[in-house]
N, C-alpha and C positions, 0 to 999 in steps of 0.2 A: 781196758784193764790197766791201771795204773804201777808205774814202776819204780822202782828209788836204786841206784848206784850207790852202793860204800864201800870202802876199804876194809878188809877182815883180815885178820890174826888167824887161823885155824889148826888145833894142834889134834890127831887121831890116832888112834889103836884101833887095828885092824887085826885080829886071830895073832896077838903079842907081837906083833908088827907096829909102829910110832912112823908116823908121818907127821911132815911141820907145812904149813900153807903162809907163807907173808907176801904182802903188797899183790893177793890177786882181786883182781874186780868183779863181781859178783851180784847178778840181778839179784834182786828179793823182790819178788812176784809180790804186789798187794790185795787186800779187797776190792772189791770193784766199788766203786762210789756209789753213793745211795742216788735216787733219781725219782725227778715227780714227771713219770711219764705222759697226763694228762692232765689237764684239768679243768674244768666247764661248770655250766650249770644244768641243774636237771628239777625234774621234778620227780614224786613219788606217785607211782603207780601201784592200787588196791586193786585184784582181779578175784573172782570167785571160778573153779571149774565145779561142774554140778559131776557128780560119779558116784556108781553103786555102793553102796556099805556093805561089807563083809558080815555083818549082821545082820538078821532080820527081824519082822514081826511077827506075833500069830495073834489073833484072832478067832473066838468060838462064837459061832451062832446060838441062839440065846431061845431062837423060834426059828420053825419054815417061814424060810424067806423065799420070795420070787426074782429072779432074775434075768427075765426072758427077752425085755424091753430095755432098748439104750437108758432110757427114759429111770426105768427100773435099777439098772447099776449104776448109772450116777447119783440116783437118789441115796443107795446103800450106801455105795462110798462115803460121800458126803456124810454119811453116820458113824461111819467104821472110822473115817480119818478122825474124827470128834471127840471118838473115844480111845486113839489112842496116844502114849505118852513122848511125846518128841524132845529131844536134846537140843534143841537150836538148831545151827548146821551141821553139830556131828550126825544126829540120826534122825531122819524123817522121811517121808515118802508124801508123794501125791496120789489124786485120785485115777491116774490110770497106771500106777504100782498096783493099786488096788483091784480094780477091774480086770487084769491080767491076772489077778489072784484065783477071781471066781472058776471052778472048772466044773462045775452044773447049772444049768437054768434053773434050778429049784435046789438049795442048799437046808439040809435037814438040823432041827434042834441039834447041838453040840459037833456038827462038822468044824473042820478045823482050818481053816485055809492061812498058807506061809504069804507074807508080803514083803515084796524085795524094798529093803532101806534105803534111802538117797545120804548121800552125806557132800558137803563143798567143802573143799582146800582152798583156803586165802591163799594167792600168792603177792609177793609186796617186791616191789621191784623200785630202782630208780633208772629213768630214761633221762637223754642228755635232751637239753632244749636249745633252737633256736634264737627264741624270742618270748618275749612274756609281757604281761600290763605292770607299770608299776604299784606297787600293795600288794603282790600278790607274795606266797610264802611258797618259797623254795630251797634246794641245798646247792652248796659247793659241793662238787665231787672231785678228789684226785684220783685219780691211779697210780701208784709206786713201786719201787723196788729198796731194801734191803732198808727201810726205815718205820718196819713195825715197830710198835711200842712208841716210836717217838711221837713230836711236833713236828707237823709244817703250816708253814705263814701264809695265808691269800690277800691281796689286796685287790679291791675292784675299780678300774680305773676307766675313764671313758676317752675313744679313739675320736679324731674329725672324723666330721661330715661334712659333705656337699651339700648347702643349705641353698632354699631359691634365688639366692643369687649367682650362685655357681663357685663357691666359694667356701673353703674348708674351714671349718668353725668346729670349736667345743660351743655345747648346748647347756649342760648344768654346771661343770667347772668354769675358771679361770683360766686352771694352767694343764696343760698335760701332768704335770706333777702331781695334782691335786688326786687327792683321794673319794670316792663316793661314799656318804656315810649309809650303813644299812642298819636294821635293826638284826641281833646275832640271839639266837635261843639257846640257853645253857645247855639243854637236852633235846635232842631231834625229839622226842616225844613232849616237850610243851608247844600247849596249845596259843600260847602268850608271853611277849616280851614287850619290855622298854629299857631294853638297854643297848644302848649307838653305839656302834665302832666307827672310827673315822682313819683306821689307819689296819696294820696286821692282824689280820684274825687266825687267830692259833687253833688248830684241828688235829686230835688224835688220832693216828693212821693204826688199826685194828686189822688182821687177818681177820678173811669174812669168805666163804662160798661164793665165786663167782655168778652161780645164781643171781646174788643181790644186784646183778647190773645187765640182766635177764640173760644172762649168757648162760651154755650149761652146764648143769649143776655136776659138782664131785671133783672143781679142780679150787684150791685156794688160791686169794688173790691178797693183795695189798691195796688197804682203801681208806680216804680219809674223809667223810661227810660231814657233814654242818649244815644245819637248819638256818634260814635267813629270812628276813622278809625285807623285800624291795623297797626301801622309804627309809627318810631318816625319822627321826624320834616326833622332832617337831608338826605342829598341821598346818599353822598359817604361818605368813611372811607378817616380818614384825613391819614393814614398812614395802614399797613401789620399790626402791633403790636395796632393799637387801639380796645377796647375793640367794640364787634359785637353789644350789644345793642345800641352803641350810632348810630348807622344810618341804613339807610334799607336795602343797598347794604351790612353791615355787617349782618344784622338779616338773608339774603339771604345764605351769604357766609357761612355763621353759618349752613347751614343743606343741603350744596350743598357736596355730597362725592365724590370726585375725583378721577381720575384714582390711583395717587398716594398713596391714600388713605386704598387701596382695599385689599383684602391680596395679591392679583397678583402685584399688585404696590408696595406694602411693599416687597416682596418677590423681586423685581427687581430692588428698592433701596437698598437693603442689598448687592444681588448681584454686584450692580454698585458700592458701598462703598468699598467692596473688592476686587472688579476690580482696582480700583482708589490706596488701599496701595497693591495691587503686582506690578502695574507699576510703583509704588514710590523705588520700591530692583530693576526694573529693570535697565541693563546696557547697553545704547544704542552701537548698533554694526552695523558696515557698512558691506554689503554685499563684500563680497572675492573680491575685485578688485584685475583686472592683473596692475602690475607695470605700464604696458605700454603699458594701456587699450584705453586711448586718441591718439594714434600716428595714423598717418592717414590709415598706411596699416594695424591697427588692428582692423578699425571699418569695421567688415565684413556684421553686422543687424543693424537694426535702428528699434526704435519703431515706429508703425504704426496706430493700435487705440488701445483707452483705454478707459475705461467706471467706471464712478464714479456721487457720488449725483450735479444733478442741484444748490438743494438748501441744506442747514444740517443744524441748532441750535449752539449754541453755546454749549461745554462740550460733544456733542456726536460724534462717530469714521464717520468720514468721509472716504470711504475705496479707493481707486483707483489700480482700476486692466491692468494691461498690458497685453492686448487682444491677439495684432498677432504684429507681424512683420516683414521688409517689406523684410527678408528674411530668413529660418529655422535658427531657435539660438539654440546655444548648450549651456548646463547647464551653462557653463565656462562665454559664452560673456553676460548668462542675470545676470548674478552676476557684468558685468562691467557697470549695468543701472544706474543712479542715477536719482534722481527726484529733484525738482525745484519748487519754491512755488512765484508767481508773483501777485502783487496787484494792479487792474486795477489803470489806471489815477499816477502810479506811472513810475517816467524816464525806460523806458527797461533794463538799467544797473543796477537799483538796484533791480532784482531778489537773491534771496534769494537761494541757495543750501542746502537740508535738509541734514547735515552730526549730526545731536544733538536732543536729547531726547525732548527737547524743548529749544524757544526761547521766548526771552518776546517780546509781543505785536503779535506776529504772530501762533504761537500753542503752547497747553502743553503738547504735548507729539506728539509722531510721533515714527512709527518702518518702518522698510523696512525689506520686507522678502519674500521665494521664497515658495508661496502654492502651491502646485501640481506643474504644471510648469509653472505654472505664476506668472511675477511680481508685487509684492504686497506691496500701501505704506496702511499704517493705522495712521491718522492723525487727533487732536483734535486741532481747533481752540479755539485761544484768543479771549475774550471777546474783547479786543482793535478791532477787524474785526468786530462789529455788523454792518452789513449794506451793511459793502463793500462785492465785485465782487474778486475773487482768482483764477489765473489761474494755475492748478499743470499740469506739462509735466515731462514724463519722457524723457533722454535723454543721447546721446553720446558725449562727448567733451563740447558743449555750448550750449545749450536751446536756441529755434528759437524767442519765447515767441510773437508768430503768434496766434490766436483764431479762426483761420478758418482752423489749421489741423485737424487732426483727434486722434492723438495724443495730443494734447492740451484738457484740461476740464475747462474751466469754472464754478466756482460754487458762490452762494449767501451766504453769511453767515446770519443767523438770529439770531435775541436774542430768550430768551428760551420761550416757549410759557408756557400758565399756563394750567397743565393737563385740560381735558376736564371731565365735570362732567357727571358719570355714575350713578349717584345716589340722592334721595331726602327724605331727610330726615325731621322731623317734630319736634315740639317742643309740649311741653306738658304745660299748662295754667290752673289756677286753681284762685278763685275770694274769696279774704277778705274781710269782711262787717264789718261795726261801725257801732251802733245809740246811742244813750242817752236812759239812762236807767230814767226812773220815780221815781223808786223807793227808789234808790240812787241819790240824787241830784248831778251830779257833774263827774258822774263815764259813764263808756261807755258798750255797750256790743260789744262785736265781737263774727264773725262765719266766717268758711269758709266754701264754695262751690266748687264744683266739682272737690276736693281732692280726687284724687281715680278716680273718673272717669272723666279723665281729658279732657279738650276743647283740641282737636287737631291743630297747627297752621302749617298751609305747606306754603314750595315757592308757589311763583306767578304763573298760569298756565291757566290765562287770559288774552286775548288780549281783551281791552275795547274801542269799536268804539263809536266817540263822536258823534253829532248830528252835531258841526261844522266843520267837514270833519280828526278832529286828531284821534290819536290812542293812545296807550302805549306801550313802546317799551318792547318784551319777549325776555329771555333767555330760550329757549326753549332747550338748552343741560340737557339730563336724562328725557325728559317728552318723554310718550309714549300717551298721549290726550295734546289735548289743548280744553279750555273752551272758549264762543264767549259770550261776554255782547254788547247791545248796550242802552246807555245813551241819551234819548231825552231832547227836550228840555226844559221840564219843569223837569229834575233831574229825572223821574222816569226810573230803571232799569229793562232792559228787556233781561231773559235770553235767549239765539237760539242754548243751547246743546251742547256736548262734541262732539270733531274731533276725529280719530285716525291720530296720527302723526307717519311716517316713515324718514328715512333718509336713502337717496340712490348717485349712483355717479349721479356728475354734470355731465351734458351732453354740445355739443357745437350746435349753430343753423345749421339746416339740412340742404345736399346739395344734390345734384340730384345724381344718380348715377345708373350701368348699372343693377345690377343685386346684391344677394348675394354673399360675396365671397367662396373663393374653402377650406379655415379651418373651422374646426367643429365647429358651434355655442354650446355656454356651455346652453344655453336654447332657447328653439322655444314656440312662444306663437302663437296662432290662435283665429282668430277672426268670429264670424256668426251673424252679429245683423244688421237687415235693416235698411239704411242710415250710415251705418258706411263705411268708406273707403277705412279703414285700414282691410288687409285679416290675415294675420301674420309678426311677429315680429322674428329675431335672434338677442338675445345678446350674442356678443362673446366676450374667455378669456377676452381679454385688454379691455371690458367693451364698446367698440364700440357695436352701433345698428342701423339696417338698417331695416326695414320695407318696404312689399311690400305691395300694393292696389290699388283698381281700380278708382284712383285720374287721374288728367291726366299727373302727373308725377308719374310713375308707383313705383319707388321703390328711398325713402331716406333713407339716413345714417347720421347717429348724432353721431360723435365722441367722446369718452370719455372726458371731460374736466380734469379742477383741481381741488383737493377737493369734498366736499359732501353737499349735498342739503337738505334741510328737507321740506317735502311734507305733506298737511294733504289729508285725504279721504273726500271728499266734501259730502256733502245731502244735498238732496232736502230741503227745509223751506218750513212750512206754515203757517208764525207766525202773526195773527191779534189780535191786542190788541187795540178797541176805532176806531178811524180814522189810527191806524198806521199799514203797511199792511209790510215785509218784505216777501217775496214772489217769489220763482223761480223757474222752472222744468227741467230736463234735456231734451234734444231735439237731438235722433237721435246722440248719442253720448256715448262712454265710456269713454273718455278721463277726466273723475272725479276724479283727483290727482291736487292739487295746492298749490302754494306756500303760508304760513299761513297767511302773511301780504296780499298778492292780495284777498287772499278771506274777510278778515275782509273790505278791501277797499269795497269790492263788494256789502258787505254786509249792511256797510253804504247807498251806492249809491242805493242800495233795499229799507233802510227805507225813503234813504229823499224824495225818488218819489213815493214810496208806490202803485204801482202798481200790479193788482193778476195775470197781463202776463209774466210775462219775461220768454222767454224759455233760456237757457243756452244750445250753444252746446261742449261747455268744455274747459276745459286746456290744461292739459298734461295725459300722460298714467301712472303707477303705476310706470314704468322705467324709467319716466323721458321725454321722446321723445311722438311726440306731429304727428306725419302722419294725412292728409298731409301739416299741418302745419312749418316752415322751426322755428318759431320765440315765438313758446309757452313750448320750451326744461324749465324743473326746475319749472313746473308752473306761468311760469312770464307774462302770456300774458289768456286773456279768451275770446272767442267769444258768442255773443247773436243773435237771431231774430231779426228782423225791427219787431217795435210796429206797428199795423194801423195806427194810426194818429202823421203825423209829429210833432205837438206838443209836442206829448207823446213822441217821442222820443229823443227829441232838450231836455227835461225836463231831462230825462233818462241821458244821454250823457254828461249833464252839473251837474249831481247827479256824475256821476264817473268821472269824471271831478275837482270835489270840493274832492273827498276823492282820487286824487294820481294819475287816471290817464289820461297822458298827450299824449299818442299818441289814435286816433281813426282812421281806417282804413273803408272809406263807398264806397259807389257804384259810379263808375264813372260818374253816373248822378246823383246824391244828393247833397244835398247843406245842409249843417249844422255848425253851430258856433262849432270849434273845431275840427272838421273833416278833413279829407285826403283822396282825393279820391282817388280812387285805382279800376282797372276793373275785381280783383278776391271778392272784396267783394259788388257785387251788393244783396250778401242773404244771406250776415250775415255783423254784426257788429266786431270788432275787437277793442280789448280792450286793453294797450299796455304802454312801458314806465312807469310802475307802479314806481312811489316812496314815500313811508309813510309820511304822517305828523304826527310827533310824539308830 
C-alpha cells in the first residue's frame, strides 16, 4: 500500500473548542496500485453436463399396445420419442427416459404415461495452456486488480533457446526486443480476422464470475481476454533471406530441421565441400586409347548394357557403369570405350563426346575410369539441364544415340530438391504487461510473464476439417502424430485426438496373380480374424507384396511404386457433442492404416450426417496394400456398410461427397445420386477418388 508524506496547515472545532495544527507530518494512506496479477495464454473450453429437466413429458396411448419384450419397448420408444416435441438441449429425453415410463406390460387405449425430460447446460470456460501449434486461435488472459473498466497492454515476445548446438538462440525474431506479430480479433466471438499487431495489444479488463476461468462460481474477479490467432497476417516469404517472423511459412521454416541441418548432414556437407575442391586439382585423363582403336578390324566388343540413375538432381554424381558386352573384352579394348552425352529433342548430330573435366551448360565435372573391370563414367550435370531428358551411351567409333538399346540410359535431370525435414523444433514465448499506475499520474507499470517458464510455440500438426467440406493443407515431414479438429458451424471447435503417423513405400494398384514367388520374402505377416480375407502377406527385398486369401481372387501383388507415402493408424470415434454425432466402428476388417487427408475427409463426412452407425470396413494394411481390394494401395480409398434406410445413405454419400470424394462404388441394383454401380459392391460401399478441399 502506497504512501505520500506532506506538510498540513490544520485548523478544528471541536464542541466550540478551536484547535490550530502547523508544520506536523502526516501519512495519507493511498489506494493501492492497480496490478496485472497474471497473465498467459489459454484456450476456450465448450462442456455440455446432461441433467434431468424440471419439466416433463406426457404421452397418451392412442391403441393397446404391448410391452412385454425388451424387443417391444424399444420398438415403442422409438415411436413415442418420434412423436414428441423437443427444444434442442433445453428439453428432450431418450429412449430409456421412456421405457422407465412404461408401468404395465400392456398399456390400454388413452393410458397416460409421465416422461422425465433431459435438458444440458453449456458450460464455457478458459483454461491456461502450455503449449500450442502455430495457426491455432487462442486468448490472452490477465488476472487483475482495481483496473476494471480500464486498458491493459500485452505484448508477445519470444525467450532463447537451446538450439542443437547447444547454444542459446532466438528462432523467429532478431532481437530480444522484437515483437511477434499475431493476428488480434475485434471480438472474442468472430470467427475471422486479418488484422496484425506487431507491437501492444490493448484488452478491456471487465468484472466477470470467477466461473469463467473454471474456478467456483459466485465470487467476482477481474479479467482481461482477447481472442488471437498464432500467425502473422502474411502466408509466404517474399524471398530465402527475408526475415522468418514476417509470415507463417517463415515462423514454420524457423523450427523445421532438415536433413541438412543435422550432424549427419553437416557431416556430409563438409564431406561434399571437400569433395568439390579435390576435383577442382583434379586433371582430367582419357582412358589409354589404342591409336587405332576406331579402325573397323579393331572393334572386336561393343558395349551391350549399362546401368545408371533414371532420374539425378542437379550437383550430385550421376554414375554409369558398363555392365557386359556383347563380347569378352580385354583390359586393352575397355580402355578404347568412350562415352557420349545426348539431349533429347536435340538434331542427333549434336551429341556431345565427354573427352573434358567439364563443359558449360552440359556438366561440371565428369571422370571416365576402369573400377574393377568395369567401365566407369562418373558425371555431374549443369544446372542449364533442369528439366531436360540426357541420353549417355558408351561406345565404339560413333554413338547410335538410339534409346531403345540397352546400351543407351536415358535419365531426367532435376533441380535440387529442399532437404526433407527430420525434425521440429519449438519456439519459446513469454508475455509483457503495461497498466497506468494511480499513483503516479502519467507513468506506467510493466511486468512480465512466463519468463522462465516459457509458452511453448510448435509447427502445425493439425489438419482442421471445416463444416463446409474444406481443410487445411499439412506438412506433415518430421511429425510422427497428427492432431484431427473439426470446426462446425457455429465456430465451435471440436477436438477427435492424435493419429500416429508412419511413412512407408508407395505401393501400385493390385493385380491378380498365381501364387507367391520362388525368392525369400524379407517379411511374412499372417492374418486370423473372422471376416477378414486376407490369410498372409510377403513383402519382399524390392518392396513388392503379394498377399494370399480366401477372396475369390486368391492371391494379389501390389508392386513397389515411386517414392514414399505417409499413412496414419485410424481409431475408432465416438465423439457426441449436442446434436453433433462424429461416429464410426470398424467392421470385420484390419485394414486400419489411411491416408491423413482421406481420413479428415472422412471424418467431415462423419460430422455433417452425424450418424451413431457407420461401420467402416477399412483402407489400406500397415504396408500399404489393401487384399482384396486392387484400388485402396496408400490409403486412398475406404469402404463402409449400406445404412438401413436409403435416405440415410443418399445423406451419408452426399456428406463424402461435399468433403472430397468423387468416385462411389454401389451395388449393381442401387440407385443413388453419385454412385457407380458395380456388381462386387452390392455389401459394401466404396469410397474413392479422394481430393482435398483446401
Amino acid at each position: 500500500m502506497a504512501s505520500r508524506e506532506r506538510t498540513l496547515y490544520l485548523d478544528a472545532e471541536v464542541s466550540g473548542r478551536s484547535f490550530s495544527f502547523e508544520n506536523e507530518i502526516l501519512s495519507l494512506v493511498g489506494e493501492p496500485e492497480p496490478e496485472i496479477i497474471t497473465a498467459y495464454f489459454a484456450e476456450k473450453i465448450i462442456e455440455y453436463k446432461e441433467e434431468e429437466n424440471t419439466e416433463t413429458f406426457t404421452y397418451k396411448f392412442n391403441s393397446e399396445t404391448e410391452l412385454k419384450t425388451a424387443v417391444q419397448k424399444t420398438n415403442i420408444a422409438n415411436i413415442i420419442r418420434s412423436k414428441l416435441t423437443f427444444d434442442g438441449d433445453k428439453k428432450y429425453t431418450d429412449n430409456q427416459k421412456i421405457i422407465t415410463a412404461f408401468t404395465k406390460e400392456t398399456h390400454n387405449k388413452d393410458d397416460e404415461i409421465t416422461i422425465v425430460a433431459l435438458k444440458k447446460e453449456k458450460k464455457e470456460y478458459y483454461k491456461k495452456l502450455s503449449s500450442t501449434p502455430m495457426g491455432y486461435q487462442v486468448y490472452l488472459v490477465a488476472e487483475t486488480k482495481k483496473l476494471e473498466g480500464k486498458k491493459i497492454k500485452i505484448k508477445i515476445h519470444e525467450g532463447k533457446n537451446t538450439d542443437q548446438d547447444n547454444k542459446q538462440v532466438l528462432k523467429l525474431v532478431k532481437a530480444e526486443t522484437d515483437v511477434l506479430p499475431v493476428l488480434v480479433f475485434a471480438k472474442n466471438e468472430d470467427k475471422t480476422t486479418d488484422t496484425e499487431v506487431a507491437d501492444w495489444i490493448e484488452i478491456e479488463v471487465k468484472k466477470e464470475d470467477q466461473k469463467i476461468l473454471n474456478k467456483t462460481e459466485g465470487t467476482d474477479i477481474e479479467v482481461a481476454i482477447k481472442k488471437i490467432q498464432l500467425r502473422p497476417k502474411t502466408d509466404k516469404m517474399a524471398s530465402k533471406t527475408e526475415d522468418a517472423v514476417k509470415s507463417f511459412e517463415g515462423w514454420q521454416e524457423a523450427l523445421y530441421i532438415r536433413e541438412d541441418e543435422t550432424e549427419d548432414g553437416k557431416k556430409a556437407a563438409k564431406e561434399e565441400e571437400d569433395n568439390v575442391t579435390a576435383r577442382a586439382a583434379e586433371i582430367f585423363t582419357n582412358l589409354t586409347r589404342d591409336a587405332d582403336a576406331d579402325k573397323k578390324e579393331n572393334k572386336k566388343s561393343f558395349p551391350k548394357t549399362i546401368s545408371g540413375p533414371k532420374t539425378i538432381e542437379i550437383g550430385k554424381d550421376a554414375v554409369y557403369t558398363l555392365d557386359t558386352y556383347n563380347d569378352n573384352a580385354t583390359d586393352a579394348d575397355k580402355n578404347n570405350i568412350q562415352w557420349s552425352l545426348y539431349k533429347l529433342g536435340d538434331p542427333k548430330t549434336t551429341y556431345t563426346i565427354i573427352n573434358t573435366k567439364s563443359k558449360t551448360g552440359l556438366f561440371t565435372y565428369a571422370k571416365m575410369e576402369l573400377v574393377g573391370d568395369k567401365n566407369q563414367l562418373t558425371i555431374v550435370f549443369d544446372k542449364a539441364l533442369k528439366g531436360k531428358k540426357v541420353q549417355i551411351e558408351p561406345f565404339r567409333g560413333k554413338p547410335d544415340i538410339n534409346n531403345k538399346k540397352d546400351y543407351v540410359r536415358t535419365t531426367t535431370v532435376n533441380k535440387v530438391t529442399t532437404p526433407k525435414v527430420t525434425k521440429r523444433d519449438k519456439a519459446s514465448l513469454y508475455l509483457k504487461t503495461q497498466c497506468d499506475s494511480i499513483e503516479n499520474e502519467g507513468e506506467v507499470i510493466d511486468n512480465e510473464f512466463l519468463n522462465g517458464s516459457y509458452f511453448k510455440l510448435e509447427t502445425p500438426d493439425t489438419i482442421h476439417i471445416y463444416d463446409d467440406g474444406k481443410m487445411n493443407k499439412l506438412n506433415m515431414e518430421g511429425l510422427k502424430k497428427v492432431k484431427y479438429r473439426y470446426h462446425d458451424k457455429n465456430g465451435d471447435i471440436h477436438k477427435l485426438g492424435e493419429f500416429d503417423l508412419i511413412e512407408v513405400d508407395r505401393l501400385n494398384n493390385g493385380t491378380i496373380t498365381t501364387g507367391f514367388r520362388s525368392d525369400v520374402a524379407s517379411k511374412t505377416l499372417t492374418y486370423n480374424k473372422v471376416g477378414v480375407d486376407a490369410k498372409e502377406t510377403r513383402i519382399y527385398p524390392n518392396g513388392d507384396v503379394i498377399t494370399k486369401g480366401d477372396f475369390r481372387v486368391k492371391y494379389r501383388e501390389y508392386k513397389k511404386g515411386k517414392g514414399k507415402v505417409k499413412l496414419i493408424k485410424m481409431k475408432e470415434l465416438d465423439y457426441v457433442k449436442s446434436e453433433l454425432k462424429i461416429k464410426f466402428k470398424f467392421h470385420e476388417t484390419l485394414r486400419t492404416y489411411s491416408n491423413p487427408e482421406l481420413f479428415a475427409g472422412f471424418i467431415g463426412a462423419l460430422a455433417d450426417s452425424s450418424f451413431s452407425t457407420i461401420e467402416c470396413t477399412g483402407s489400406s494394411y500397415e504396408d500399404s496394400s489393401c487384399y482384396p481390394s486392387t484400388s485402396h494401395v496408400n490409403g486412398q480409398s475406404i469402404d463402409t456398410t449400406y445404412l438401413n434406410k436409403k435416405t440415410d445413405q443418399q445423406k451419408f454419400i452426399d456428406a463424402l461427397w461435399k468433403f472430397g470424394f468423387k468416385l462411389h462404388y454401389i451395388g449393381s441394383s442401387m440407385s443413388y445420386t453419385h454412385g457407380t454401380k458395380d456388381k462386387y459392391h452390392n455389401d459394401h460401399l466404396h469410397s474413392g477418388s479422394f481430393t482435398p478441399n483446401y
